[in-house]
Wavefront OBJ file of the C-alpha trace (Angstrom):
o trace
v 99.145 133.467 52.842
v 97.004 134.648 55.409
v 96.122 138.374 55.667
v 96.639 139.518 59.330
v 94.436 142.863 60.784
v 96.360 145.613 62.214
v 95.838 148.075 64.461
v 98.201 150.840 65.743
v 100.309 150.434 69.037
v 100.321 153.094 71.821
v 103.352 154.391 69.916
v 101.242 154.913 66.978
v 102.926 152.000 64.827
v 100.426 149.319 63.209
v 100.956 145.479 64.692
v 98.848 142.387 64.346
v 95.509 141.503 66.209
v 96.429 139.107 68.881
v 100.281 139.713 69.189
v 101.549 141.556 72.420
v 103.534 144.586 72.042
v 106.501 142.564 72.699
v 106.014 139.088 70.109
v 109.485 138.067 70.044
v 109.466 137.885 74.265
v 106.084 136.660 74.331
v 107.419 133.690 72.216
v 109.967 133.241 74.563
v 107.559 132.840 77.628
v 105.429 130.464 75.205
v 108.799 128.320 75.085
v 109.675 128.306 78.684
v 105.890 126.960 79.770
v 106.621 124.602 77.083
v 109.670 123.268 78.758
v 107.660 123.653 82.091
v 105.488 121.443 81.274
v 108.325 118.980 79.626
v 109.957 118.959 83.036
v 106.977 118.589 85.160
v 105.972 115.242 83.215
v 109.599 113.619 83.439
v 109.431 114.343 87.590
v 106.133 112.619 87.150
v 107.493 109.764 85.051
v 110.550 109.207 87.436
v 108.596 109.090 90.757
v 106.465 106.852 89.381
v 109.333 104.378 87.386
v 110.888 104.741 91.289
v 107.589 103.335 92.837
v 107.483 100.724 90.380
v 110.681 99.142 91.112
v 110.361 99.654 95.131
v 107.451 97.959 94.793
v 109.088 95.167 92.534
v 111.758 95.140 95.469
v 108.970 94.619 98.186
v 106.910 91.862 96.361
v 110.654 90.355 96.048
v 111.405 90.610 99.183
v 108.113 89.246 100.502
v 108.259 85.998 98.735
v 111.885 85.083 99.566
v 112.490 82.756 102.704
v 114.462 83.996 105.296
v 117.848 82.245 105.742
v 120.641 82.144 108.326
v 124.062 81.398 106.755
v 127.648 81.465 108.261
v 129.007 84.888 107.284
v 131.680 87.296 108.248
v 131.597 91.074 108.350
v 133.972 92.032 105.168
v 133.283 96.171 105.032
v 130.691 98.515 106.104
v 130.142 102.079 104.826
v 127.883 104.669 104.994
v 125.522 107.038 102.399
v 124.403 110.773 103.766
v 122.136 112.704 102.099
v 121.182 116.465 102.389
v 122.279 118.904 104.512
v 122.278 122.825 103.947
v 118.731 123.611 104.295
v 117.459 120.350 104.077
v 117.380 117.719 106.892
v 120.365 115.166 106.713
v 119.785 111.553 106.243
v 122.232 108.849 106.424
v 121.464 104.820 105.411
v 123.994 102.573 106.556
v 125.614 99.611 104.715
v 126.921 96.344 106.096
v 128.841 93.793 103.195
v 128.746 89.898 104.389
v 130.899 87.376 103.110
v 129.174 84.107 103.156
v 131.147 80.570 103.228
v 131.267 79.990 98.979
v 132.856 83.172 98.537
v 129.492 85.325 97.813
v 129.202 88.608 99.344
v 125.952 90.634 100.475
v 125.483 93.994 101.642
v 122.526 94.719 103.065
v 120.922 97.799 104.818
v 121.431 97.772 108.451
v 120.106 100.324 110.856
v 122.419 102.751 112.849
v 122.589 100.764 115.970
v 123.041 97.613 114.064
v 126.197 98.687 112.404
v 127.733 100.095 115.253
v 127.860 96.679 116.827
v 129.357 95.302 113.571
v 133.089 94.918 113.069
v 135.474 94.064 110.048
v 136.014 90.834 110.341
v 133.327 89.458 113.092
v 132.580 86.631 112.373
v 128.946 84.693 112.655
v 125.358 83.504 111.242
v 124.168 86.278 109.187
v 119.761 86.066 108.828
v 118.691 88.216 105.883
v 115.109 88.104 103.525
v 116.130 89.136 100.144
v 117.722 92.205 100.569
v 116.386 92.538 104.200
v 118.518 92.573 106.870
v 116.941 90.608 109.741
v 119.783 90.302 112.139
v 123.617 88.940 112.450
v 124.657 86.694 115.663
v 128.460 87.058 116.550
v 130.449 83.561 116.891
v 132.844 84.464 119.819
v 136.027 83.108 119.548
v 138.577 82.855 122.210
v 142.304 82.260 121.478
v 143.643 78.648 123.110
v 147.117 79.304 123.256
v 149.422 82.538 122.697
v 148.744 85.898 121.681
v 145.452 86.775 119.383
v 144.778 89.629 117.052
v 140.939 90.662 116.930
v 140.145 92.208 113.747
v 140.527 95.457 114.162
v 140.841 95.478 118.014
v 143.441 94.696 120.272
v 146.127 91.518 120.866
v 144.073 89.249 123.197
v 145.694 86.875 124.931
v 144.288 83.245 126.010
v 142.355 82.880 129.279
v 144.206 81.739 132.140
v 143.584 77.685 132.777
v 140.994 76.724 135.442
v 142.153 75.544 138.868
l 1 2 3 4 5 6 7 8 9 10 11 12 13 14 15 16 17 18 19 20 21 22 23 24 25 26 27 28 29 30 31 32 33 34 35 36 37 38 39 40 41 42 43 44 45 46 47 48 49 50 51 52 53 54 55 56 57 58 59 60 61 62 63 64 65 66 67 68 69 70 71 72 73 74 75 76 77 78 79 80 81 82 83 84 85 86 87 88 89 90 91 92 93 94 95 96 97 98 99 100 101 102 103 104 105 106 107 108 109 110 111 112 113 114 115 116 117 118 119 120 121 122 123 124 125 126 127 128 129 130 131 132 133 134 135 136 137 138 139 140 141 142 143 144 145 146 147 148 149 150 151 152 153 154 155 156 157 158 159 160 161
């Protein structure tokens, strides 16, 4: 056992060379940077395991060929983020039905999936998971009343003269 030098406290009471008045607190506060530091390193460790696999994602994405498939619009949705004191951010989703039954959402930008419907039909051009662009096939009814996804009852054009 090791013998440990004491002095007296303010208050007159004897305490050990190199403890602080208050030990039991001041082993607290040893704890707490401790756990400081703990937390500080797994941040680190996640930003850096996130950068890894965007960057997997990217090289990915790179190397695929772009293709332009039949498709049809089978749901969109949208993700926000923030808010309160923090700016708001939203990312919007687009899900494409291709012809063997294989469906693919994609990140589309906010004008992009305004113009998208449930249900449009069309040729769908993606890169990986890059969305490059998605070219409506209009369809016109050729005889009685049609029903546009999500729209109104069209009904054929009138025949030419």
């Amino acid at each position: 056992m090791r013998m440990v030098e004491t002095i007296p406290w303010e208050d007159g009471l004897p305490g050990p060379v190199g403890v602080a008045p208050f030990g039991a607190v001041d082993h607290a506060f040893s704890g707490i940077t401790s756990m400081i530091g703990l937390i500080a390193f797994a941040v680190v460790v996640v930003v850096v395991l996130r950068l890894l696999r965007a960057g997997r994602q990217l090289v990915q994405n790179v190397n695929e060929v772009e293709r332009t498939l039949p498709a049809r619009v089978v749901g969109k949705r949208t993700h926000t983020q923030g808010g309160g004191d923090s700016s708001v951010t939203t990312t919007y989703y687009a899900t494409f039905e291709l012809d063997g039954g294989d469906r693919l959402e994609l990140t589309v930008r906010h004008h992009q999936y305004g113009q998208l419907v449930e249900g449009d039909q069309g040729r769908l051009t993606h890169q990986g998971t890059w969305f490059r662009g998605f070219e409506r096939t209009r369809m016109t009814p050729l005889q009685g009343p049609w029903e546009a996804p999500g729209g109104p009852t069209l009904l054929p054009p009138p025949p030419p003269h």
